[in-house]
N, C-alpha and C positions, 0 to 999 in steps of 0.2 A: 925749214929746218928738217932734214931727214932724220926718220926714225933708227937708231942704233941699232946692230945686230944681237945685241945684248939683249936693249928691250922688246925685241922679235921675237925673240927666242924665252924671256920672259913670260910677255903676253899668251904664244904656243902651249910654255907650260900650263899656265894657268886655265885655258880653255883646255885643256887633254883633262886635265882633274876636275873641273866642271863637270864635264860629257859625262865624265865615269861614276861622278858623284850621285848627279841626277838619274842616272839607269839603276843604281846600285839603291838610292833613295826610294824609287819607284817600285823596285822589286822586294826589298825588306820591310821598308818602312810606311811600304802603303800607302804610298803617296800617288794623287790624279795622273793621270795618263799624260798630261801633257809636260810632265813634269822631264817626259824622255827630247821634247823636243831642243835641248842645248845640245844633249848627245849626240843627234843629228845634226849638227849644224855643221856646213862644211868650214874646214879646218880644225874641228873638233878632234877628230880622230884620222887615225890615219888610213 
């Protein structure tokens, strides 16, 4: 069963708000270093 364009573009959102949450986490709230590696992840960001 292929995946819908809908839930592509779903999933995309949800990994862009990840990335940005976890740098933005990292940076404020003092959170471990490794806490940046979702923000890197390809297709995280653009």
């Amino acid at each position: 069963m292929p995946i819908s364009a809908f839930a592509i573009y779903v999933l995309a959102a949800v990994a862009e708000i990840a990335g940005c949450f976890a740098f933005w986490a990292w940076l404020k709230l003092d959170k471990p270093i490794w806490w940046l590696v979702p923000g890197m992840a390809p297709g995280s960001s653009p």
